[in-house]
Every structure is written in C-alpha cells, then in structure tokens.
N, C-alpha and C positions, 0 to 999 in steps of 0.2 A: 185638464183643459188643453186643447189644441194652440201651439204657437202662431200668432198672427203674424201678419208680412212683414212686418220690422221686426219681431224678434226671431222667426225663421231667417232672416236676412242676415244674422250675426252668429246665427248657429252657421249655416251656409261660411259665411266666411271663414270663421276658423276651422272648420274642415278643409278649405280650399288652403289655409296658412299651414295645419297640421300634414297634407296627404301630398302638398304643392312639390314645386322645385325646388332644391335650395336656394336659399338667398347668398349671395357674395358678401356679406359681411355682418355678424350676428348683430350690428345694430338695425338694420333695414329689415326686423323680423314684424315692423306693424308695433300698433298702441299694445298698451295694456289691457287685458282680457278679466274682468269683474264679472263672476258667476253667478255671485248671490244671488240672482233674483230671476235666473235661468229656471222656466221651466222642466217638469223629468220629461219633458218630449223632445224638448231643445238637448238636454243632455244627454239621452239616445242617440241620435243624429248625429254626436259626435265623438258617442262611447268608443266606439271600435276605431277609430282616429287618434283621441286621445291614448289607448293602451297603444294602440302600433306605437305610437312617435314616441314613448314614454320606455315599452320595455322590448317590443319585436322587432332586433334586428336592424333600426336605426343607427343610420352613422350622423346624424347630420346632428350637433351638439347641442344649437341654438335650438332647434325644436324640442330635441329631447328635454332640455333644462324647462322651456314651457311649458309642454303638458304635463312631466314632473311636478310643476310647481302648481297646476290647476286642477289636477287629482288631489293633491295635499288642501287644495283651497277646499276643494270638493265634500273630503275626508271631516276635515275639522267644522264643516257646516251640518255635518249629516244628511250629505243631497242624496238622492240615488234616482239613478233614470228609469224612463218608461220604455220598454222595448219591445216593438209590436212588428212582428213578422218578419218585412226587408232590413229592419234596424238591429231584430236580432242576429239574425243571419251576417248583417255585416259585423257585428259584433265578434260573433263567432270567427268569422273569418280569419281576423285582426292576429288571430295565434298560428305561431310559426310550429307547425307537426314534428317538429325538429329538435325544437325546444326543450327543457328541465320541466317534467310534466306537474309535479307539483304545483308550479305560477299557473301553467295553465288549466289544471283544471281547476285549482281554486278561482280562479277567472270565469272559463267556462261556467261554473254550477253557477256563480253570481250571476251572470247576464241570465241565466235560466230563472234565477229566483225572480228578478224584474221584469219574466213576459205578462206581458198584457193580450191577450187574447188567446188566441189558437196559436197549439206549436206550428211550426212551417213543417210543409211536409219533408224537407231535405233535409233537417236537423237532424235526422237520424245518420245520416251519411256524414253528417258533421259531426257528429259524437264517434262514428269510430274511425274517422281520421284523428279524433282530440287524445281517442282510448290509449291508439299506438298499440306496441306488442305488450300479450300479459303480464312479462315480466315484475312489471312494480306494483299491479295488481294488489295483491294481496298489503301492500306498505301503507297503501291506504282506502280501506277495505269500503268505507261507504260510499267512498266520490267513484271509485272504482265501482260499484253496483249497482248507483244511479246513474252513470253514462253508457252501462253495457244494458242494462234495463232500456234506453232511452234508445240506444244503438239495433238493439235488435238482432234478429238472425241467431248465429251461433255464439254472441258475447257474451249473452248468464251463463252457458253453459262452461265456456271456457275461465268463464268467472269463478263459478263453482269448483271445478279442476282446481285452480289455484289454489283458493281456501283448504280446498281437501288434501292438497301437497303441504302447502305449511301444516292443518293440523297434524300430519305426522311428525312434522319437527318440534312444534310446539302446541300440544295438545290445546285445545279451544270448541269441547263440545256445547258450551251456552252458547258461546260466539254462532257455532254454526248455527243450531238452534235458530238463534233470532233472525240469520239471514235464510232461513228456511220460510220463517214467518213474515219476513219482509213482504215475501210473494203475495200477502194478503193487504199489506197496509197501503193506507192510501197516500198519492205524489206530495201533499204538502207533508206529511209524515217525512216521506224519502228524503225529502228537499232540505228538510231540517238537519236530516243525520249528515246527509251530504255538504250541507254548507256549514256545519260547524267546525271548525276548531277542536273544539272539546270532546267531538265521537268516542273518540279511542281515549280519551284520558279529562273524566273530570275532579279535580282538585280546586280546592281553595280559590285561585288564580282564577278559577274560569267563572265562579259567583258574579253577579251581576251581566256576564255575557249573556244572550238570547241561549235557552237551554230545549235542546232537541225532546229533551221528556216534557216539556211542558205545550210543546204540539202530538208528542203523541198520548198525551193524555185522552185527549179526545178522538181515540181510535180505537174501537171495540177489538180491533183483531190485536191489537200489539197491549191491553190491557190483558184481555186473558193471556196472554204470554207470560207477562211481568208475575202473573199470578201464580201461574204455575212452575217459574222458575225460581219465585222466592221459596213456595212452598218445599220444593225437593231439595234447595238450599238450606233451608231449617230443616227437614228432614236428615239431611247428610252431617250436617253439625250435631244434632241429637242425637246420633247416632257417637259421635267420635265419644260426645261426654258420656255415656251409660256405657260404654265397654264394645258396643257391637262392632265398630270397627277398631282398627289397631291407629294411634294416635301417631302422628307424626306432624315434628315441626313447622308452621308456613306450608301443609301439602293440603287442605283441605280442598281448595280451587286454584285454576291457573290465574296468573297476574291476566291474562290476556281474558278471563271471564269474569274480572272483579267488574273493571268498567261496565258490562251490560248488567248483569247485578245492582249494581248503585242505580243502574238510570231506571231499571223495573222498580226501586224505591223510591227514584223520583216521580216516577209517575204515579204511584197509589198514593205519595204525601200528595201530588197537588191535586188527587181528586178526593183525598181525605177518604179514601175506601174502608168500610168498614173491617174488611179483613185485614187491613196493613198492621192495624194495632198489636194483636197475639204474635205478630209473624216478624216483627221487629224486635219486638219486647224479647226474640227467643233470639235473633239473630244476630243481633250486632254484639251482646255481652257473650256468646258463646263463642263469635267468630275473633274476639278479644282475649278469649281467659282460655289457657290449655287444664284439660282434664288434671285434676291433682295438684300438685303444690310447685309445678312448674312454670318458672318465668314466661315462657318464648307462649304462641298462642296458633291456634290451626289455622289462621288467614292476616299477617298482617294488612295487607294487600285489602282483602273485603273489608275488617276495619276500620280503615285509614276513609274508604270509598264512602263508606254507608257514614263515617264523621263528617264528610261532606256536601252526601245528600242530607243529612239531618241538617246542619247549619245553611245549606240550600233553602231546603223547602221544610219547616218542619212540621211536626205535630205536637201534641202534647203528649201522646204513646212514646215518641222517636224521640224525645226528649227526654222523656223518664227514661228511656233505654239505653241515652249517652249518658246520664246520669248513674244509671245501674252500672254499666260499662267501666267507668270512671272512678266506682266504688270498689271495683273488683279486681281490674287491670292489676297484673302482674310484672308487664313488659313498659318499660320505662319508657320505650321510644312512642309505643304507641300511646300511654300517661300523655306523653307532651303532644302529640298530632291533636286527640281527641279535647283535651283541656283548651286549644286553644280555636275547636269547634263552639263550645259550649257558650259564650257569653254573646258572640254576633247571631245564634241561631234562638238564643231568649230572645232577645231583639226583634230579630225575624218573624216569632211567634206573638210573639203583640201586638205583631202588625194583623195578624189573621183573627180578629175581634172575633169570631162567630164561634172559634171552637179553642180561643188560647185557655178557657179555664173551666173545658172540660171534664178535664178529671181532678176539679177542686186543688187543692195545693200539697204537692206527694211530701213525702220526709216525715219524721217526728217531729214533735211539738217543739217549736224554740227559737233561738232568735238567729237560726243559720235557716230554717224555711222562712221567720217575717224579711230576710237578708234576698232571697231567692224572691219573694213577689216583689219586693220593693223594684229589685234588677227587673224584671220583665215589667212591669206597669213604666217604668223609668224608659226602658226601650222605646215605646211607643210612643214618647213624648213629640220627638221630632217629627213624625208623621199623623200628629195630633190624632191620634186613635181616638173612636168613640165603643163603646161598649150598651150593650143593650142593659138599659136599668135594673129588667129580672134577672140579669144574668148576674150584673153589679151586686143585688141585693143576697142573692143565694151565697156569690163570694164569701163575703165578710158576713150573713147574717146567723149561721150556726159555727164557724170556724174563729178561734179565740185568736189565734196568731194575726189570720188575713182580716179582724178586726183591728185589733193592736193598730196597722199596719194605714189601713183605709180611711179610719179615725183620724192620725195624726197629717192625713192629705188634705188638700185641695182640689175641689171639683170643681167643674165646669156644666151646667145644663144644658137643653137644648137654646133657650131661651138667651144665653148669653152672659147670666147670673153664676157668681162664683160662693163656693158652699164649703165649710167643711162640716163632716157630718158631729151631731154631739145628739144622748140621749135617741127617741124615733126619731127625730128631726136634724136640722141641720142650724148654720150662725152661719150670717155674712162676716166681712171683714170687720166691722165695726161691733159684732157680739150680735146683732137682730137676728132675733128668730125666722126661720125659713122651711117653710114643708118641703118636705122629699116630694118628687115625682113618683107615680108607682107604674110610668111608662115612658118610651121616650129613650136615650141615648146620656150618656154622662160619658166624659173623657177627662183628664188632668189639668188643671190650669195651671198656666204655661203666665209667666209676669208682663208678658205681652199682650196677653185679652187684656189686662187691666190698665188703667191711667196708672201716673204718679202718685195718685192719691191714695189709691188701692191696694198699690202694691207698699206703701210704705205703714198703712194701716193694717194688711198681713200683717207684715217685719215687727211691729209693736205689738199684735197677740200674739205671734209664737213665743216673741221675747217674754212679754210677762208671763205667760204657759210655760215656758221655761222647755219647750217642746222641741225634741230632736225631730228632725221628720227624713222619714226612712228615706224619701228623694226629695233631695232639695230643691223648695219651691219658691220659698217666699223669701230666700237670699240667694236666689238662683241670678248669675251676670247674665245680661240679656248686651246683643248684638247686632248693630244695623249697618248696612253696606254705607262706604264712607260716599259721600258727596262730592269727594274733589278728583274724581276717578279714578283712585289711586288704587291700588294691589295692597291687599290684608294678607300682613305677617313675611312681609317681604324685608330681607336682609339682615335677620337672626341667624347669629353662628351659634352651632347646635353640638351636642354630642350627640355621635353614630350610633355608641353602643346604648347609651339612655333610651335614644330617641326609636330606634328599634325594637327595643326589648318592650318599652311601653306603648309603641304603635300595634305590637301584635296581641298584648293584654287587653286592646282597647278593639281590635276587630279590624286593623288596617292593613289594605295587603301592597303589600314592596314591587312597584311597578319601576324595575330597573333603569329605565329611561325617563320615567317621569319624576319618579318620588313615592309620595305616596296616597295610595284614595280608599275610599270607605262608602257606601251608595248609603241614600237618606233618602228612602222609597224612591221615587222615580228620578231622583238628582246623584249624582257623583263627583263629591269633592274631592282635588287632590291637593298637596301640599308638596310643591314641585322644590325640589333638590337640587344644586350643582353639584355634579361629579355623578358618579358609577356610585352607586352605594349598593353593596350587597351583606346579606346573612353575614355576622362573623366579624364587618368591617370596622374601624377603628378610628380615631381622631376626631377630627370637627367637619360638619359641610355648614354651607350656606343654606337658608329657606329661601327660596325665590319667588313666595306667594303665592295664594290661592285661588285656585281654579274652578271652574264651574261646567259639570257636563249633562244635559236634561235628555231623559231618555226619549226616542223619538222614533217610534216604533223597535224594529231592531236595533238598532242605532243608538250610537251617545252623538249627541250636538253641542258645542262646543259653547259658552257666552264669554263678552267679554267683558270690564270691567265695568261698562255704562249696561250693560243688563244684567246684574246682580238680583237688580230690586223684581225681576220674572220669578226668583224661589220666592215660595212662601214666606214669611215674616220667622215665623217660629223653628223654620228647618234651615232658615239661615244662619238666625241664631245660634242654634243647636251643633251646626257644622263649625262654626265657628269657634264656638267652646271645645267642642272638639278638637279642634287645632288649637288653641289656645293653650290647651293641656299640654301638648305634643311640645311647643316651643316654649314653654314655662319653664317644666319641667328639665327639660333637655337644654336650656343655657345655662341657667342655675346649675346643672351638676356640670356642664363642663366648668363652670369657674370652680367648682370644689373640687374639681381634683386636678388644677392646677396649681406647680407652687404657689406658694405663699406670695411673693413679691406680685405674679400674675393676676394670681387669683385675686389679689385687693385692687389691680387695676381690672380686670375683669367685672368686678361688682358692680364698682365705681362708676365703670363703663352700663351696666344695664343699669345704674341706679339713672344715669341721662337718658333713659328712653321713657319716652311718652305713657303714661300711667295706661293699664288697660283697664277692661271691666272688672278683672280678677282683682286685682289691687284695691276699685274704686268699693268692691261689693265690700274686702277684709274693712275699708274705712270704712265703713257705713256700719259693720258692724262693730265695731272699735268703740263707735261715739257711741253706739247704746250702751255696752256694756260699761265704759266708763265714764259715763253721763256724769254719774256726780265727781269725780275728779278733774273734766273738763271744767264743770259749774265752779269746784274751788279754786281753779287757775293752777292747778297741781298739774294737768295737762294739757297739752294741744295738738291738733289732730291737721294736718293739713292736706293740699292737693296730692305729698310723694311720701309724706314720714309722721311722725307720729313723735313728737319731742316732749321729752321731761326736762328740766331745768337746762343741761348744755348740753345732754344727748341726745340723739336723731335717731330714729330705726325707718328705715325706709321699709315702705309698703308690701315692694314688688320679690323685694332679694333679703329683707330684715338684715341686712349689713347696720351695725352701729358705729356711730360715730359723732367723739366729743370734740366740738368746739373744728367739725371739720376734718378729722384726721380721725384713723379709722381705730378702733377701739373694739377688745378681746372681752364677751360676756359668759362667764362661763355657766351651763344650763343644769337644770337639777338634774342627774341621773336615773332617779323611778317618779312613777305615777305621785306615790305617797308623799316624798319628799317637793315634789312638786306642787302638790294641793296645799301642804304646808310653807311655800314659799310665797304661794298668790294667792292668798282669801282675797287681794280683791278681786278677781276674776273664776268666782265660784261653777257657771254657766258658758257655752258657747254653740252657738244656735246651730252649727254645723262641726264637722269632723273635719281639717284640713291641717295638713302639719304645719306650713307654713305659717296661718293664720294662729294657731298656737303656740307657735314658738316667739312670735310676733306678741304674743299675749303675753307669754311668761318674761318674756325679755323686762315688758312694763312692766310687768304688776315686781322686779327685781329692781329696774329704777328709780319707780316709787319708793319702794320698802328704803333702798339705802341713800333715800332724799329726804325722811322723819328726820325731828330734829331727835 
C-alpha cells in the first residue's frame, strides 16, 4: 500500500534529519523515531538514508548512533522495504565505491532483492561502479556473478577470467560447471545464490536460514545440472571402491565442489526426485567409508556436506543412507559430524507426512527399530503432524514392530476425538469402544487437545495397563506462556559443558552471541546465555530466558514476552520442554560436581525454586504408584517433596533430608538388587532417572520405617 500524507510526512522527515546538517549538540537531534508500523514504502524512502548515516563514511555521531539503532529496530521486527525505481537507485547510491566490498555488496544484492517493479535503466552502471576492480571477484563468487550479470558489457567475461585463474590454484571443475549453467537459470534463482550467506559453505549453522536450493528447486535448467553432477559423482566414487581408480585419502572432490554437491542434494530432497534415492543410497556411505579396512574415507568434505543436506531437507532414501553411512563409518571425526545429523533430520522428516514412511520402517526386527519410529512419530509432535489414515494403516498393519509401537499410542482424529488403537478398533480414554476411520487424517495426541479430565483418565489406563509408551504422552509436562509477562527460564546457572554436550544430542545449534536455538516448523526458540560460550567451554553461565522468532517470509521476527500466546499451544509447549530439559539437567549436574560443602548449598539453592511441570508431572506420578501407602499415612506427597516419617526427597533435585538437614541415601548398585530393595514400586509409567531415583529413594525409606 502507498504511504498517505501523514505517514509520507515522517518518512520525509527523517530523511531530512538523517541527510540534514549537523546539529550542534547531539541532544537537539528531534523526538524518538518508532518504526513499527512504517510501511515497506515509507522504509524505501529512507533505505539509502538510513545505511549512509549508519555505515557510509559519516562523521556526525548523533546520526550515526540513530540510524544504527533504527536498522537494529528494523532487523528485530523483520521489516524490509519496497524499492521501486528512484528509491532503488537512491539506495544504491548510498554506497561509497571506495568502500570494503563485501558490506557493499551484501547491501547492494539486498536492495536488489526488495525491487518492486522494473529495474532502472542506470542500475547497470550502478552495478559496475558497486563491481570495482575483479580482483576479489572470485572471494565471493555468486554476488560477484550476479552484479557482473547485472552490470553488463565486458563483466561475465572478466568474471569468467577470474574463476578460471583460481581454478588453476585451486581446482573447482563442478564449481565452474554450475556457473557455466548459471547462464541458463532464472534471476530469482541468481538472487537466491547471491543473497545468501550460505553459497559457498552450507553447514549445520546455516539450517533454518532461507536456503538457495530450495529456490532453485524450481528451475528446470539448475535441476538437470544437480542431476547430472550427482550422477558422475556416484560414478567417480564407484569407481575408487571397485579398483578402477587408485584410492587416495580426502582426494575424491575439491572442498571448493563439495558445497555445490550438497546444494544439487538439496535440491532433488526438496523435490523428492525419483532419481535422488539410488544416487544417495550410493553416495554418501561411499563418499564416508575408504575402500578396504581403512580408517580415513575419499571425501570428508562431501560427507560432512550431504550430513547436512540430509538433516536439511530429508527423505526417507537420504535417511537410510545416513543411517547406512553411520553403520559403516570408519573415520571417527566423521562418526561424530554425521551422528549429530541424525536425530534433528528424523524430526525434519515427520514433518514431511506424505512420504516420511515410505519405505515402511528399515532395520531388523527389534526394539532398536520400535526405538527409531517412536523418535520420528515423536519429532512431529511439536508441529502436530497429521498423517493420511491409509498411510497410518499400511504402517503398523502387516509390520509387528510399528504395531508394538502404534498400539501403545495415542491418536488424535480428524474430528477432534482421542483413540488408542486395541484389537480392529480403537478405546477412548475411559475404555469405550471406537471405530477407526478408514479415511481422513490421524496425528498424535498431544495432553493439550484434551481437558483435565482426559488427560488424567489417560494417566489411569496406561497406569492400570501398566503400559510403557514408546513416546510419552499421557505423562507428558504440558506448558503455557506465564501471564505476568515475565521471561521462561530466566536466571538458571547452568553447566557449560552438560548443557552443551546435551543441547547438541538434542539438535540445538550454539549461536555465539545469542545462546542457543532449535526451529519448531516455522518458529525459532532460543535459550539466550550470558557470556561467550563456545565448543569446549567450561564453568557455569547464566540462562537469561527464552526467546521467540516466527519466520516471516525470509526473515525471522522477533516477539516479545506479551506475544508468546501468537505460537501455537502445542509447539510452545514442546519448546519449552525442550528447554526445560536443557536447564534441568544442566543445574543439577553443576551442583554434583561441585564440592561437597557447595554442592549441598547448591541443592538447597534449586530445592527454593518454584516447582516446574517436570517435577509437578514426577508428583503426579508418585501418588499413583504409591496410592496405597499415601491411603495408609505411611506417605505424603506434597507441592516440592515427597515425605516418609522425618525424611523429605524433594521433587525437582531428589536431595534428602531428615528433620531439615541434609542426609546421605545410599542407592542399590544393579538393576537386580534394586527390584529387590523396592517391591513396592514394581512399575513406572515412563523412563527418567531422576524420577527413579526418586522412587527407589522411597520405596528405601519405607522398607527401613517397618516396624
């Protein structure tokens, strides 16, 4: 929409405050400037305003620190402007030819991605003042080949030149290749490669960014490319393992052709190409495992790439072939790259309902494949996946495992009804009989589709079923954004190295300046940090609360603590457990491995913190299992602890303590002697150590409280 006369009138102004004379004393710089609600016309008009005063060559302090601080406003809202012709051009202008070309043309390409109409006819003139001489050219090869593209005249060709002067230093014939085939693809293709980040190097870190393979997916001329470069790739690896070429360590491809490689894989996962399957299945465990009984492998490089595009984008081929990969790997380093692909690209792949269980469920018979569906049906929870019912039914109806498996779940119908299946049919929560649909949509019930009533009539038949369930649903902690506006998981001291080691087992990636985040389909929570924390780091940090970022085209946008309640119910939840996990876990072990004297103030210290859902769900479980020892007065179960005659076990940290002072339980050493110390606690409805330890502690207090 076009800015009317009063909001033109404020765009107009800060232009005339940002482009003005200085002022004589950084107070007399004007009110405060609120963008929120600026149209992308309004913020055109003052794009090229705002980067001069911000990074081009301004000396005057007070401006700079304002448009600095209204780009950052800008940034964290996820504005971006409309730029149609005279506003791109002034845009353009805005950069000093003089300049570290990298700011500008990462600059430049953006104001290009924001035109709204026809380019200007002079923008070619502008692109090869922006080009400057070829030297750096080749440093960064796509923004460099869409401004010489864009530029005209003699600039591909002297583009060309350059590329062909590096490949003699460092060999790069896919690379050329592709920018061979560029010549054919179309400007939003270009636009993509040029405005990413991630061109020349995608990894772990770049996941969740806007990904260049999934615009050129839909480009017939850069598809047959992808195709015919994997193909001669799996060709060239076939070739090392059967003899016909001579094997050599890491030399199958150059690092500078794994990147296009990987993104030719991203692009056939995201169109789910029938050929990608054979071509993956051959290439990632091959370009993983060296011929022979040898460690080292002919590409870490490509391995490490295609671990990335699988946990990217995956399939269910490209999954069985990190899978394969992971079975065979030899080379330790790559063991750990790819193992810590596997569990965020399960995830990933439940989210894609239409073909996650296509090829039925891989492995041998047992309870490390019911372990593997459980994990992927579990992934999808947070983006409440639905699943087509013939697809549902085929699943589990000739496969014994992915019954085992499906059996002991909870469903959801279209209709809103919650099911698990038993015999043809299915039982509501209360035991009533219920027909299957034999069409229609089924996804997992989540304790949030249901009341209080529901969910606690669940918890009563799994309990009397006495039934593990492969994901936990029906004692699953459910989480709602608090009401008093306050910041979730804010000012927990943590351990570094726990809270690390089990943020990357969990699929969280280490955002040095933030902390850390994990995307839950089109949302991105992070769990912000104080301090530097990096790989390797040591001691305690602070959690400074959770963050919320909704994806908004390209873009992440930013909410704050009174728009929480914008994510979905179930994927708030789900994040939140998620971080729950993170800071559970990761206080708890810093009190145990501090001394003794510490570590008892330390407990003592989390035993004053506000009970969470983790805690409230172990109580909830506690009272059933020791229903009849509550009934005798032999127990009692309260808001933080769990008390036998003058002992306490609190909920959250299971720290004992008689009559207020803190007290040494010492725990059975095996399974066996264990089962034999607490018949009364023969069942427990989920796996958590805490929550067992918490059990055996009783069922120890009890026994030496008989008279």
């Amino acid at each position: 929409m076009k800015p009317d006369g009063q909001t033109s009138a404020r765009a107009s102004a800060l232009r005339a405050r940002l482009d003005g004379e200085p002022v004589d004393h950084a107070r007399f710089t004007g009110p405060p400037v609120d963008i929120a609600d600026w149209t992308p016309e309004e913020l055109g008009t003052v794009w090229g305003a705002l980067h001069r005063a911000a990074r081009f060559g301004h000396d005057d302090v007070a401006r700079r620190t304002m448009a600095a601080s209204l780009l950052a406003q800008i940034e964290r809202a996820g504005l971006a402007p409309v730029l149609e012709g005279e506003t791109l051009l002034g845009a353009l202008e805005a950069l000093d030819a003089a300049g570290e070309h990298k700011m500008e043309w990462d600059y430049a390409i953006g104001c290009l991605a924001c035109l709204q109409g026809a380019l200007p006819d002079s923008a070619a003139a502008q692109a090869r003042r922006i080009l400057g001489e070829p030297s750096g050219w080749a440093e960064q090869p796509y923004q460099a080949y869409f401004l010489a593209r864009l530029a005209g005249g003699d600039a591909p060709a002297r583009f060309e030149q350059q590329m062909a002067e590096r490949h003699l230093r460092y060999p790069m014939p896919v690379t050329l290749e592709e920018f061979e085939r560029l010549a054919q693809v179309r400007a939003d293709g270009l636009l993509a490669l040029a405005g990413s980040r991630h061109s020349s190097f995608w990894n772990r870190d770049s996941i969740g960014e806007p990904d260049p393979a999934e615009v050129l997916a839909g480009d017939a001329a850069y598809i047959d490319f992808a195709r015919s470069v994997l193909e001669r790739a799996a060709g060239e690896l076939a070739a090392i393992h059967d003899g016909s070429v001579p094997y050599a360590a890491d030399a199958a491809f150059s690092t500078h052709d794994t990147p296009v490689l990987a993104r030719a894989a991203r692009v056939a996962a995201y169109r789910d190409e029938a050929w990608f399957g054979p071509l993956i299945a051959a290439l990632l465990p091959q370009a993983s495992v060296a011929p022979g009984t040898a460690k080292s492998a002919p590409s870490q490089s490509l391995a490490m790439a295609l671990g990335h595009a699988v946990e990217t984008i995956p399939t269910p081929e490209s999954l069985q072939a990190l899978r394969t990969a992971l079975a065979e790997v030899r080379h330790a380093g790559i063991r750990k790259k790819l193992e810590r692909n596997l569990k965020p690209a399960e995830r990933a792949l439940a989210a894609r309902s239409d073909i996650a269980w296509r090829l039925g469920l891989p492995g041998a018979p047992g309870k490390r494949r019911q372990a593997m569906l459980a994990r992927t049906l579990e992934a999808g929870l947070a983006n409440e996946v639905r699943w087509p019912v013939e697809h549902w039914r085929a699943l589990y109806g000739g496969d014994k495992d992915a019954a085992t498996v499906v059996r002991a779940l909870i469903w959801r119908l279209d209709d809103g009804r919650a099911c698990m299946p038993q015999g043809e049919g299915a039982i509501d929560a209360w035991g009533q009989q219920l027909a299957l649909p034999v069409d229609g949509e089924i996804s997992l019930w989540h304790p949030l589709h249901g009341s209080v009533e529901e969910r606690a009539a669940w918890q009563a038949l799994v309990t009397q079923r006495r039934l593990l369930q492969p994901v936990r649903q029906a004692y699953r902690e459910v989480y709602v954004p608090p009401d008093d506006g306050s910041v979730p998981f804010a000012g927990h001291l943590l351990s570094v190295r726990t809270l690390l080691g089990l943020a990357r087992r969990e699929g969280w990636r280490l955002d040095h300046d933030e902390g850390l985040s994990r995307p839950f389909g089109d949302w991105r929570v992070s769990l912000r940090l104080e301090g530097r924390i990096y790989p390797g780091a040591q001691g305690a940090c602070t959690a400074n609360g959770l963050s919320l970022e909704r994806r908004v085209g390209s873009r992440w946008q930013a909410l704050d603590a009174s728009q929480l309640q914008q994510m979905s119910a179930v994927a708030y939840s789900e994040a939140c457990r998620a971080v729950d996990l993170l800071v559970s876990v990761s206080a708890f072990a810093l009190a145990e491995a501090e001394p003794d004297a510490r570590r008892s103030a330390r407990l003592a210290y989390l035993a004053t913190l506000e009970s969470g859902p983790m805690a409230a769900m172990r109580r909830s479980v506690l009272q059933q299992v020791f229903a009849g020892q509550i009934a005798q007065g032999r127990m009692q179960i309260e808001a933080r602890h769990l008390t036998v005659g003058r002992h306490a076990v609190h909920l959250s940290t299971a720290r004992v303590t008689c009559d207020g002072a803190e007290v040494a339980i010492d725990m059975p050493g095996d399974a066996a002697t264990r089962g034999a110390r607490l018949g009364a606690v023969p069942w427990l409805p989920y796996d958590e150590a805490l929550l067992e330890k918490i059990a055996v502690i009783a069922g120890q207090l009890l026994a030496a409280a008989e008279p």
